[in-house]
N, C-alpha and C positions, 0 to 999 in steps of 0.2 A: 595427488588424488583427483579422480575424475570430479567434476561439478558438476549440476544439473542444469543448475539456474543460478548466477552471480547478479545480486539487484543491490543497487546503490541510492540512496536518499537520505533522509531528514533520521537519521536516531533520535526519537524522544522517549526519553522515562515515563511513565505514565505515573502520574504519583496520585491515588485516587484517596479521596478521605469525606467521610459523611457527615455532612451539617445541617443546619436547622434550618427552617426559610427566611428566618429574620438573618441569616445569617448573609445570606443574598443581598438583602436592602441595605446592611452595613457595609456591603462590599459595592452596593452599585451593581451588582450582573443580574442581565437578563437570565432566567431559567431556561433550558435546554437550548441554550446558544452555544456556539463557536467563536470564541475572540481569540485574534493572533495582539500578544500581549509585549510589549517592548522589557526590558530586563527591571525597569523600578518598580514595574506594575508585578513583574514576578516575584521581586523582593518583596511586595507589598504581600501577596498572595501565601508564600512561604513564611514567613512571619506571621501569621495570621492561624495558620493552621500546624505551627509548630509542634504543640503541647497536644496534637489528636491524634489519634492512632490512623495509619495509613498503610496502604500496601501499595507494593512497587512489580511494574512489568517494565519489559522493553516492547514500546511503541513506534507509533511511526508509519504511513501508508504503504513503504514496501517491505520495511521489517516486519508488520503484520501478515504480509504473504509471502515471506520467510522463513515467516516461524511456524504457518498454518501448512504449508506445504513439504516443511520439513518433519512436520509430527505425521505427517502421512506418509513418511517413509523415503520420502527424494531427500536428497544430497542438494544443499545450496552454499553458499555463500553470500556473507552480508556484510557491503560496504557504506563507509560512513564517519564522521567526525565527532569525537567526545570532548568533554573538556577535559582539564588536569583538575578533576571534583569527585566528590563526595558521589554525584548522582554519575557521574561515567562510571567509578568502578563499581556501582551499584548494577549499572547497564549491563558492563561483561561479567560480572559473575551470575547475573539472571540467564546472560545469552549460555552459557556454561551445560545450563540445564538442560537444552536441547541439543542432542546427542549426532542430530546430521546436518547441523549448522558450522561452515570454519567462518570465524570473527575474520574480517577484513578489516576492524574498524582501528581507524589510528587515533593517536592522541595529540596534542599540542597546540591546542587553542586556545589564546587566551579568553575567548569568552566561554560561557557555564554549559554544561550540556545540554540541548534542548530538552524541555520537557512538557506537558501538558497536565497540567491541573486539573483533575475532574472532581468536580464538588459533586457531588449525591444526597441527594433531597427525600423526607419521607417516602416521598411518592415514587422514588426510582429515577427522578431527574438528572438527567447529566448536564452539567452545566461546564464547559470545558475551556480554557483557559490557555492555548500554545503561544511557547517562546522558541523560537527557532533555535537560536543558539549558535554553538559552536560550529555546526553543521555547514552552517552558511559560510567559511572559509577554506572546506572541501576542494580541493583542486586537481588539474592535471597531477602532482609530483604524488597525491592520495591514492592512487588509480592502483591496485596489486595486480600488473600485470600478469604475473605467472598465473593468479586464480581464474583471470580472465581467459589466459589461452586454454586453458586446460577447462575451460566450461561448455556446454552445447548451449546455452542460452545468455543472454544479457540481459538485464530490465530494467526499468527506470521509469519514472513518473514526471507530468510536467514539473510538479515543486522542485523538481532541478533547477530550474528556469528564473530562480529566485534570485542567483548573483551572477555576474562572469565567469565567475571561477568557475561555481559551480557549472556551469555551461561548458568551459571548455573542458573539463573532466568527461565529461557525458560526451562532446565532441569527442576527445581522446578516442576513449572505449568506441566510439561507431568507426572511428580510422580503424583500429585494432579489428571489429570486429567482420569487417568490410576484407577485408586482406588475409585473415584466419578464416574465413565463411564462419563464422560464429552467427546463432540465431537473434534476433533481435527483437525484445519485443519492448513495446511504448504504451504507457497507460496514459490516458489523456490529464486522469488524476482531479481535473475542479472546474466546473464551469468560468471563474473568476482568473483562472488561470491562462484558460483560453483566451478569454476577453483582452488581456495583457498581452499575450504572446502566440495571437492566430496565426500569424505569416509564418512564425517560429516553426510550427507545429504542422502546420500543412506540411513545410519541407522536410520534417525530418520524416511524417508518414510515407511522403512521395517519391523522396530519396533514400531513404535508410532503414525502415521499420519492416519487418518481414510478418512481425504480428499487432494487429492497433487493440485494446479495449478501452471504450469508454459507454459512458449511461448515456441516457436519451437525452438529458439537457445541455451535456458536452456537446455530444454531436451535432445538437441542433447549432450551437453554437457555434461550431465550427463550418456548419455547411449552409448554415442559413433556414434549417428545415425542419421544422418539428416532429415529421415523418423518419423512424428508426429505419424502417426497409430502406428507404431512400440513400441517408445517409450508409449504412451498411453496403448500399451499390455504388455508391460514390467510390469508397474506401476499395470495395474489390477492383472496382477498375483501375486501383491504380497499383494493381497488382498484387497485392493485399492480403491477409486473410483476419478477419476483422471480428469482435464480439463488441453489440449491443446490447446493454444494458437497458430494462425496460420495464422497471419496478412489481407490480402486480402483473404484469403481463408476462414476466419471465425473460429472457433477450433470444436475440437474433444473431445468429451467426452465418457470414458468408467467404467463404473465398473465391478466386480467381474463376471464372468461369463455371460454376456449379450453382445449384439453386440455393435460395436461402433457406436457413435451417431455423425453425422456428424449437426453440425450446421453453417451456415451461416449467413453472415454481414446482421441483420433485422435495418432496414431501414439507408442505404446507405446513408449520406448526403456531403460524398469526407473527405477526411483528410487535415486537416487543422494543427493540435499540437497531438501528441502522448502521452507525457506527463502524466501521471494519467489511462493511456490504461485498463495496468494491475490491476490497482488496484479499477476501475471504474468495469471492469468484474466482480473481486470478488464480489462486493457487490451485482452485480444483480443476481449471483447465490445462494450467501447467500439469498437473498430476495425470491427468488423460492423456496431454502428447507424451509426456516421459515415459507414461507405460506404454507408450505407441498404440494409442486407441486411436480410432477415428477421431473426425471434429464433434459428430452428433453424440460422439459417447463422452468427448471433452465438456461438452454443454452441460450434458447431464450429471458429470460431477461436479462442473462449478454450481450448476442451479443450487443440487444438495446441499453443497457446504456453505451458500451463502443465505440456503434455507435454514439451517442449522443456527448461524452466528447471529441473525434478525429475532431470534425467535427467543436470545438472551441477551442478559447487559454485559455490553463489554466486545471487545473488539479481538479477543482471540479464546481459545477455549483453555480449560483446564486439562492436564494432564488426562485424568478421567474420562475426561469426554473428548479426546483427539485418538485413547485407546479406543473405544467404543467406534467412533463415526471412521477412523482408520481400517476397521473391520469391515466397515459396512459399503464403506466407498467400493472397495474393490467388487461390490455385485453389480455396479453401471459400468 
């Protein structure tokens, strides 16, 4: 079966459950933070919230614009590491329910499945809690090559960049994808990331990526420049076709020799959770080239869809609302 887009990263569970604020001070977390949490702290966290009622998605920065890109009607596939748990088969029988998603994901790890802890506070606070997990043992022998030939696109995010393994699996796929002419696209994925693996990242833009997205404080990061156009011309020179990211401003898109494409926040509904931002954009631009639209009509469905997922709590939408915005995409 044909693919659209094959993206490989971090499978997290998302296990969301709502507590009180004393509940925070007994645990020690900051409210509306990000902690990457080592596995005791996880057992800490799961015990904890045992006996409360919770609900469960599959998470993750590029399964999140897998699962957003696939409710809009594209064919993907998604790869990835579970463990042999309670919260992996929880993972594939979630991934089940979207109908133009094939699981690439394998099993046999001896560590837990990643997952991400989101505590929820009177007020709508996220308070989120990631364990990487089994993910992190991902390797070349992981890679489903057949999915990969049979794809026009590849994707992947720095948090690859988190083990060897994981590295040379992503190396794999770009030999593969270099020799198949398979498209390539690279999400920069985290400011902290860059910091880690700048030289990393340059090269694979400079050698291997046929598509870059990242926000304004990646890129600065990367180029040294607080200025999006800049960075966005950096990136096309080097053969490129690039989206910036640029919060209330909307982003910037440039390739190769054309002028920059300024796009703007399509329809405003206020920010409410940022969450899935990034990775809500990718898919609406993926959904623009796969319909074979221009880059300015690609813009304009990323803006929408990450207009859309800001504007709610939660990092993908409901069935309901992916029928709905799935209708609506196709008028850009």
């Amino acid at each position: 079966m044909k693919i659209a887009v094959y993206g490989i990263e971090n499978p997290l569970i998302d296990i969301i459950v709502r507590i009180e604020e004393k509940d925070l001070l007994i645990l020690n977390k900051t409210k509306g933070t990000m902690a990457l949490i080592d596995e005791k702290e996880r057992e800490k966290l799961i015990k904890f919230i045992e006996n409360r009622e919770k609900t469960f998605s599959c998470g993750g920065s590029a399964p999140n614009t897998m699962i957003t890109l696939s409710a809009m009607g594209i064919k993907t596939a998604l790869g990835g590491k579970i463990g042999e748990d309670e919260f992996g088969s929880i993972y594939q029988e979630r991934l089940k329910k979207h109908p133009n998603i094939t699981s690439a994901l394998v099993k046999g790890s001896k560590l837990p499945t990643g997952s991400s802890i989101i505590l929820i506070t009177p007020d709508s606070e996220r308070t989120m809690n990631t364990f990487l997990g089994a993910n992190r043992e991902f390797s070349e022998k992981d890679v489903d090559e057949k999915i990969l030939d049979n794809s026009d696109f590849f994707y992947f995010t720095g948090y690859m960049w988190d083990t060897e393994n994981q590295k040379a699996a992503v190396e794999k796929c770009l030999h593969i994808c270099k020799k198949k002419k398979i498209k390539i696209a690279f999400d920069v994925a985290d400011p902290f990331a860059v910091q880690r693996n700048k030289n990393d990242f340059l090269q694979i833009i400079e050698k291997n990526a046929d598509y870059v997205f990242a926000n304004n404080e990646e890129a600065s990061s990367l180029f040294d420049s607080a200025d999006p156009l800049k960075a966005a011309t950096i990136i096309a020179e080097m053969g490129k076709t690039c989206a910036v990211k640029w919060g209330k401003q909307g982003s910037v898109i440039k390739e190769p020799k054309k002028e920059i494409l300024r796009i703007p926040i399509i329809e405003d509904k206020g920010c409410v959770d940022t969450t899935g931002a990034g990775d809500t954009y990718a898919a609406g631009f993926f959904y623009g080239i796969c319909r074979g639209k221009d880059l300015e009509t690609a813009g304009r469905c990323a803006s929408f869809l990450a207009s859309a997922i800001v504007s709610k709590i939660g990092a993908q939408f409901t069935e309901e609302e992916s029928a709905e915005l799935a209708k609506k995409i196709q008028l850009y």
